[in-house]
N, C-alpha and C positions, 0 to 999 in steps of 0.2 A: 192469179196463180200464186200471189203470196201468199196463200195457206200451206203450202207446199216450205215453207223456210218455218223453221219451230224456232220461232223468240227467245225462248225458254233456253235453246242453245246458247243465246250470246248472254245472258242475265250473268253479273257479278255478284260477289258477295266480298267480304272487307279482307279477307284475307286475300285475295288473289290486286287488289287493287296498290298496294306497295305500303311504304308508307307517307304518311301525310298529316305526320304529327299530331296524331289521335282523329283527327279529323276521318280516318278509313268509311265507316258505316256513312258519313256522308256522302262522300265522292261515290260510292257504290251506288247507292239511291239513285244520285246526277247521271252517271253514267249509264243506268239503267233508264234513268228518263230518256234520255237519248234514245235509246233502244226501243221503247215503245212508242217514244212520239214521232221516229223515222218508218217504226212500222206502223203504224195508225194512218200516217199522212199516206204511204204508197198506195199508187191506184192497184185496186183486186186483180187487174191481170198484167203485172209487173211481172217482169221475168226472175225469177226463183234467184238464178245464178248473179243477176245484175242487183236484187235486192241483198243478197250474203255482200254482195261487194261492199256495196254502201255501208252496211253496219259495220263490215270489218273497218270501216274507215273512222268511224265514232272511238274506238280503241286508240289508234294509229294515233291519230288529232289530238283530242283530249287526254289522255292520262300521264302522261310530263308538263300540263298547259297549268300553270299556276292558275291560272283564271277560273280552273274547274271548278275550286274549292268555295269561290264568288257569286257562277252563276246563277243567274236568275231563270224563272219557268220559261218567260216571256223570251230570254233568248237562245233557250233551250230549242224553244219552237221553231225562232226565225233560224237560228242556224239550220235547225231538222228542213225545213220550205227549203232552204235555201239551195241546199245539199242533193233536197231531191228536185226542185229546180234546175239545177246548171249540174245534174249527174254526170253527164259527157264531157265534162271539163274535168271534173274533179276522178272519173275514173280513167281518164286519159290522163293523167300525173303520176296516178298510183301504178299503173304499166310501163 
Protein backbone atom coordinates (compact mmCIF):
# COMPACT_ATOMS: atom_id res chain seq x y z
CA UNK A 1 0.00 0.00 0.00
CA UNK A 2 2.93 2.28 -0.17
CA UNK A 3 2.13 3.37 -3.64
CA UNK A 4 -0.50 5.11 -2.21
CA UNK A 5 2.07 7.88 -0.15
CA UNK A 6 3.92 10.08 -3.40
CA UNK A 7 7.55 10.47 -2.24
CA UNK A 8 7.65 13.28 -4.39
CA UNK A 9 5.57 14.93 -1.68
CA UNK A 10 8.22 14.99 0.92
CA UNK A 11 11.53 15.66 -1.65
CA UNK A 12 13.48 18.93 -0.53
CA UNK A 13 15.16 21.30 -2.50
CA UNK A 14 18.06 23.89 -0.85
CA UNK A 15 15.78 26.54 -0.34
CA UNK A 16 13.29 25.16 2.04
CA UNK A 17 16.26 23.38 3.90
CA UNK A 18 17.63 26.67 6.08
CA UNK A 19 20.66 27.58 6.11
CA UNK A 20 23.80 25.66 6.56
CA UNK A 21 26.41 27.82 5.58
CA UNK A 22 26.44 27.28 1.83
CA UNK A 23 26.38 23.64 2.54
CA UNK A 24 22.03 23.89 1.39
CA UNK A 25 22.14 21.64 -1.91
CA UNK A 26 23.96 19.05 0.25
CA UNK A 27 21.86 18.60 3.20
CA UNK A 28 18.93 18.53 0.58
CA UNK A 29 20.44 15.62 -1.29
CA UNK A 30 20.93 13.71 2.57
CA UNK A 31 17.69 14.50 3.58
CA UNK A 32 16.05 13.30 0.45
CA UNK A 33 18.21 10.20 0.68
CA UNK A 34 16.43 9.64 3.78
CA UNK A 35 13.31 9.84 2.08
CA UNK A 36 13.92 7.41 -0.46
CA UNK A 37 15.83 4.94 1.44
CA UNK A 38 12.79 4.86 4.22
CA UNK A 39 10.64 4.43 1.16
CA UNK A 40 12.53 1.73 -0.73
CA UNK A 41 13.14 -0.30 2.65
CA UNK A 42 9.12 -0.30 3.53
CA UNK A 43 7.31 -3.47 3.12
CA UNK A 44 4.51 -2.82 -0.23
CA UNK A 45 1.71 -3.22 1.98
CA UNK A 46 2.66 -0.75 4.91
CA UNK A 47 -0.11 1.31 5.88
CA UNK A 48 -0.27 4.65 3.74
CA UNK A 49 -0.89 6.63 7.08
CA UNK A 50 1.89 4.91 9.27
CA UNK A 51 4.54 5.28 6.24
CA UNK A 52 3.60 9.53 6.04
CA UNK A 53 4.44 9.20 9.75
CA UNK A 54 7.64 7.78 9.46
CA UNK A 55 9.02 10.18 6.90
CA UNK A 56 7.45 13.17 8.71
CA UNK A 57 9.95 12.06 11.22
CA UNK A 58 13.23 12.22 8.90
CA UNK A 59 12.37 16.20 8.96
CA UNK A 60 11.59 16.40 12.70
CA UNK A 61 15.21 14.36 13.59
CA UNK A 62 17.58 15.43 11.05
CA UNK A 63 17.36 19.20 9.97
CA UNK A 64 18.84 21.00 13.26
CA UNK A 65 21.22 17.56 13.83
CA UNK A 66 24.58 19.00 12.84
CA UNK A 67 25.55 15.52 11.95
CA UNK A 68 23.35 15.75 8.82
CA UNK A 69 25.82 17.78 7.03
CA UNK A 70 28.58 14.55 8.00
CA UNK A 71 26.41 11.79 7.17
CA UNK A 72 27.45 9.07 5.44
CA UNK A 73 25.13 6.63 2.85
CA UNK A 74 25.89 3.60 4.96
CA UNK A 75 24.20 5.50 7.96
CA UNK A 76 21.69 6.87 6.18
CA UNK A 77 20.63 3.26 5.58
CA UNK A 78 20.98 1.87 9.14
CA UNK A 79 19.25 4.75 10.57
CA UNK A 80 16.27 4.33 7.51
CA UNK A 81 16.29 -0.19 9.07
CA UNK A 82 16.38 1.11 12.11
CA UNK A 83 13.58 3.49 11.98
CA UNK A 84 11.41 1.12 10.20
CA UNK A 85 12.53 -1.52 12.46
CA UNK A 86 11.35 -0.29 16.10
CA UNK A 87 8.36 2.10 14.10
CA UNK A 88 6.20 1.53 17.32
CA UNK A 89 8.76 3.13 19.57
CA UNK A 90 9.55 5.80 17.57
CA UNK A 91 5.91 6.64 16.51
CA UNK A 92 4.78 6.20 20.05
CA UNK A 93 7.23 9.37 21.10
CA UNK A 94 5.98 11.53 18.27
CA UNK A 95 2.24 11.20 19.85
Amino acid sequence: MKEFVIIHDFLVSEEVVGDWDGQEVTIAEKVNEFYHTIYLLAEDDIDPEELTSLLDLVWEHWIGNDHLADIEHDEIYDWSRHLLENRDQYLEQDN
